[in-house]
BAKE-661158 format. One record per residue: chain; residue number from 1; y negated, x negated, z of N, C-alpha, C, O in turn. Coordinates in steps of 0.02 Angstrom, whole numbers, always signed. Example, Ala and Ser with C-alpha at 12.3 -4.5 7.8 and 13.67 -1.06 7.14 Angstrom:
! residues 2
SITE,A,1,+284,-660,+390,+225,-615,+390,+165,-660,+390,+166,-712,+423
SITE,A,2,+112,-642,+354,+53,-684,+357,-2,-645,+394,-57,-670,+402
***
This chain:
! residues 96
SITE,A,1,-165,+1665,-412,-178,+1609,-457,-206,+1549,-418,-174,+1496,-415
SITE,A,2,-267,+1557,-387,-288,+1506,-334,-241,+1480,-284,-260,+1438,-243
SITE,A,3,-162,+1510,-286,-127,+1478,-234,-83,+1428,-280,-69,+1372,-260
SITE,A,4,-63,+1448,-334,-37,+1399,-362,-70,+1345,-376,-33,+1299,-360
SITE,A,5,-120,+1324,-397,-172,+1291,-417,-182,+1236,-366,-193,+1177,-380
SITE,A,6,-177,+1269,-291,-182,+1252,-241,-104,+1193,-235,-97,+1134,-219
SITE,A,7,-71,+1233,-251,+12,+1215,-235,+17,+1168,-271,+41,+1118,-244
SITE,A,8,-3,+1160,-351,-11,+1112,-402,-24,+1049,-382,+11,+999,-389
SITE,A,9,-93,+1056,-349,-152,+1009,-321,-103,+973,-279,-98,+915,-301
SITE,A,10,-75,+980,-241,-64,+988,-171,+9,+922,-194,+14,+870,-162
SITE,A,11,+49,+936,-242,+109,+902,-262,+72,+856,-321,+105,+806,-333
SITE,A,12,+42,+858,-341,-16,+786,-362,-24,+752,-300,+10,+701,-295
SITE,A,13,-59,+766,-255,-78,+719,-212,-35,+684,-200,-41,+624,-209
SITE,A,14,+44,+722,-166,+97,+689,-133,+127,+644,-191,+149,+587,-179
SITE,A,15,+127,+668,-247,+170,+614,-283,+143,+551,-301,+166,+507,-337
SITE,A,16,+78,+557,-262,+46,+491,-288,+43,+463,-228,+5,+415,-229
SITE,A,17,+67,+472,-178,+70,+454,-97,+122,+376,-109,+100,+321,-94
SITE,A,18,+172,+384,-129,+214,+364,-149,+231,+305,-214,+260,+328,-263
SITE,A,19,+212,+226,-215,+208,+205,-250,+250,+132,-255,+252,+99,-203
SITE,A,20,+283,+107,-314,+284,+31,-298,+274,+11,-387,+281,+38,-442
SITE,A,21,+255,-52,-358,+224,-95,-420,+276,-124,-472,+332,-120,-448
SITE,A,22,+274,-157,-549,+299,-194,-587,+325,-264,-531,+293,-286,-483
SITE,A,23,+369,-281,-548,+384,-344,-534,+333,-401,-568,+323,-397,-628
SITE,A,24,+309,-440,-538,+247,-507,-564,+276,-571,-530,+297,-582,-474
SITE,A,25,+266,-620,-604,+280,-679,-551,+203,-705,-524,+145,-686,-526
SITE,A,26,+236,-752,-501,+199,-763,-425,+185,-848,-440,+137,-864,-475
SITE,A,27,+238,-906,-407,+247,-982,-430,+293,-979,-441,+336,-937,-428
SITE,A,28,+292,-1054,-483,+371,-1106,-473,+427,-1046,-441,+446,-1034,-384
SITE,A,29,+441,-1016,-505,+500,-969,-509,+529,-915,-475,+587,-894,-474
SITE,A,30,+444,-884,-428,+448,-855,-370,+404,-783,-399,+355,-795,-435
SITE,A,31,+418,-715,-385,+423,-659,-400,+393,-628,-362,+405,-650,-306
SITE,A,32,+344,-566,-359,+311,-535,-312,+305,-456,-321,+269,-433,-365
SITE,A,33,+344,-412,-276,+327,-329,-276,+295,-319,-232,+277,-359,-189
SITE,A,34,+276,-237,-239,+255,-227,-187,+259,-152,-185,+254,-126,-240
SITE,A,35,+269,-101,-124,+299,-49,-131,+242,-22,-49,+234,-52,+3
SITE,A,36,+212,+52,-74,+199,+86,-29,+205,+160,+0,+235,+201,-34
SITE,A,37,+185,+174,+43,+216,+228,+79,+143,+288,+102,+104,+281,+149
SITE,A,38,+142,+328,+66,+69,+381,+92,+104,+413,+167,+164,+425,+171
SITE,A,39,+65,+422,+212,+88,+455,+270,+141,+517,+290,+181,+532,+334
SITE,A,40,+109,+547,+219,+155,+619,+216,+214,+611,+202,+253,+651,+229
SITE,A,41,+247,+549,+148,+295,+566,+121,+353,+524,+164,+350,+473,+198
SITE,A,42,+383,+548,+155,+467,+532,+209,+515,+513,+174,+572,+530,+191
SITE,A,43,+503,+471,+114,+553,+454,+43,+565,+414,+80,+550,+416,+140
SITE,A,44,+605,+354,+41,+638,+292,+50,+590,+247,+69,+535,+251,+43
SITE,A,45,+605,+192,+120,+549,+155,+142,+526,+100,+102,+566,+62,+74
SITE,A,46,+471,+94,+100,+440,+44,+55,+490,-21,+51,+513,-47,+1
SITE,A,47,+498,-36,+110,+544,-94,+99,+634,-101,+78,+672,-149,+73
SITE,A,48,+642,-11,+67,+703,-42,+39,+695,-24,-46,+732,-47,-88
SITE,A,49,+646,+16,-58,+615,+11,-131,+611,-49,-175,+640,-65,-227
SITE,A,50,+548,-87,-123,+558,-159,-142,+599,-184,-156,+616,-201,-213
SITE,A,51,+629,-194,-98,+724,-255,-126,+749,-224,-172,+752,-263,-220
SITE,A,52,+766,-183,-183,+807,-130,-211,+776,-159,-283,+808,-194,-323
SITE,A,53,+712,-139,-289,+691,-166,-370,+706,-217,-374,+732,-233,-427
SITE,A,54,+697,-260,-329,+676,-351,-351,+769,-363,-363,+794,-394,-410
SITE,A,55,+797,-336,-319,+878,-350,-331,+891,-339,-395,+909,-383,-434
SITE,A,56,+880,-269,-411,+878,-252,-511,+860,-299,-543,+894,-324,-587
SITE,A,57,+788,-324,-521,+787,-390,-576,+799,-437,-585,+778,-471,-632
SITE,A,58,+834,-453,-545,+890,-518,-531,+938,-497,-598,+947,-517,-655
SITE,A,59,+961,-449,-556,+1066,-423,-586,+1033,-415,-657,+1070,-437,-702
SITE,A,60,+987,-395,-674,+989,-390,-751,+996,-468,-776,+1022,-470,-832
SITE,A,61,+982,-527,-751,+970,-574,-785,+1025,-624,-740,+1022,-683,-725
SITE,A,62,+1085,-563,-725,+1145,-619,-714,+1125,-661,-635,+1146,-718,-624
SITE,A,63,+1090,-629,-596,+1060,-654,-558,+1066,-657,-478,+1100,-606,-478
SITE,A,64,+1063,-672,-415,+1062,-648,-368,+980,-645,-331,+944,-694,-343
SITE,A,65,+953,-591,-291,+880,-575,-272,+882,-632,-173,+898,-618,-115
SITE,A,66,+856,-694,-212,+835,-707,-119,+769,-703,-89,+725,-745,-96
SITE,A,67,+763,-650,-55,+687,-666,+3,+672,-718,-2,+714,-762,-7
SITE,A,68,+592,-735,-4,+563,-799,+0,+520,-772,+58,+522,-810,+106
SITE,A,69,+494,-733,+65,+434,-696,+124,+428,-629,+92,+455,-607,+41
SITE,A,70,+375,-594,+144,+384,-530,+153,+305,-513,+178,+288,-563,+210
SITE,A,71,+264,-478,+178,+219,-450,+219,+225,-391,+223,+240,-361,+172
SITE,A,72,+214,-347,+295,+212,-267,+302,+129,-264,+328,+94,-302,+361
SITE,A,73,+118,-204,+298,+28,-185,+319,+25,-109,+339,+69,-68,+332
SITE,A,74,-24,-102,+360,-32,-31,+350,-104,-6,+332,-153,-43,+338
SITE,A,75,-108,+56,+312,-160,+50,+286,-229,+103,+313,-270,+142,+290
SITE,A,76,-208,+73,+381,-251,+107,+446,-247,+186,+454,-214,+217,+412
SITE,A,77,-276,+220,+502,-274,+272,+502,-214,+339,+491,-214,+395,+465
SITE,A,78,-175,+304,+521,-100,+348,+469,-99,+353,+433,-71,+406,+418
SITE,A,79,-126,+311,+370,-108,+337,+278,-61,+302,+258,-61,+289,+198
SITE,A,80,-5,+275,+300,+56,+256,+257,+65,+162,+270,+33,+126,+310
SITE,A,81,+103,+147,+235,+133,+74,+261,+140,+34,+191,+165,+73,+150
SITE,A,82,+129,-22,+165,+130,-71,+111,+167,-105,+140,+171,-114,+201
SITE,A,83,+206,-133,+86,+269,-205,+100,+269,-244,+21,+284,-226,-36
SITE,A,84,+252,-284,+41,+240,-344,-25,+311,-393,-10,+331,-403,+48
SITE,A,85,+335,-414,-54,+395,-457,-54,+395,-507,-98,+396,-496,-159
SITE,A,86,+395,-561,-75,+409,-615,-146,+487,-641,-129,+516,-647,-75
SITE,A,87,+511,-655,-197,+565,-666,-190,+582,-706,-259,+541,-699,-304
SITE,A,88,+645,-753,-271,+677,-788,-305,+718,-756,-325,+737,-709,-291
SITE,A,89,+753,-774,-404,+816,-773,-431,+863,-813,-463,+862,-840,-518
SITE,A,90,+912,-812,-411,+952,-880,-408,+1024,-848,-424,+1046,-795,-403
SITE,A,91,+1067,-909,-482,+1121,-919,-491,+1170,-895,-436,+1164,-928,-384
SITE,A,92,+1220,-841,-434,+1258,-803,-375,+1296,-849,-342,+1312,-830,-286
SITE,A,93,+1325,-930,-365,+1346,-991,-321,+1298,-1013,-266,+1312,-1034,-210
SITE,A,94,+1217,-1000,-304,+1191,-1016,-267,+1155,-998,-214,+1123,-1034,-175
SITE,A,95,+1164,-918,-216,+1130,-876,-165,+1188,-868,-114,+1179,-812,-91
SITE,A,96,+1243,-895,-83,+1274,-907,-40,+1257,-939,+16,+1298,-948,+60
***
């Protein structure tokens, strides 16, 4: 029993290793995620999480996703990597 419990515990922690945020705006028509990475986990990298969302919320609204900036951090000690992205959504003529 104490090993499952253990095992339980253990896949709580990791799934919370693993996180990215709501899309928020930011300014003047500019959008901000942010997506991180706990040390252990070996999922998809924060930064293609990010785009990946912010692109979704473009295409839902008929849209194309352009980078405006980017920051990568980490969050010392080997506990994993943060990537914040702000980004625009622009008319698909105009993201050319």
């Amino acid at each position: 029993m104490s090993r499952l419990i253990s095992a339980f515990a253990i896949a709580i922690i990791l799934a919370g290793c693993v996180t990215t945020s709501d899309v928020v705006p930011a300014a003047q028509g500019a959008y901000m995620i942010s997506a991180a990475n706990g040390s252990w986990s070996n999922r998809e990298p924060p930064q293609i999480r990010a785009t990946r969302r912010a692109s979704n919320y473009c295409a839902k609204r008929n849209k194309k996703m352009v980078a405006e900036d980017f920051n990568e951090s980490d969050f010392g000690f080997g506990f994993g990597d943060r990537y914040t992205l702000t980004f625009s959504c622009v008319l698909a003529a105009a993201a050319k």
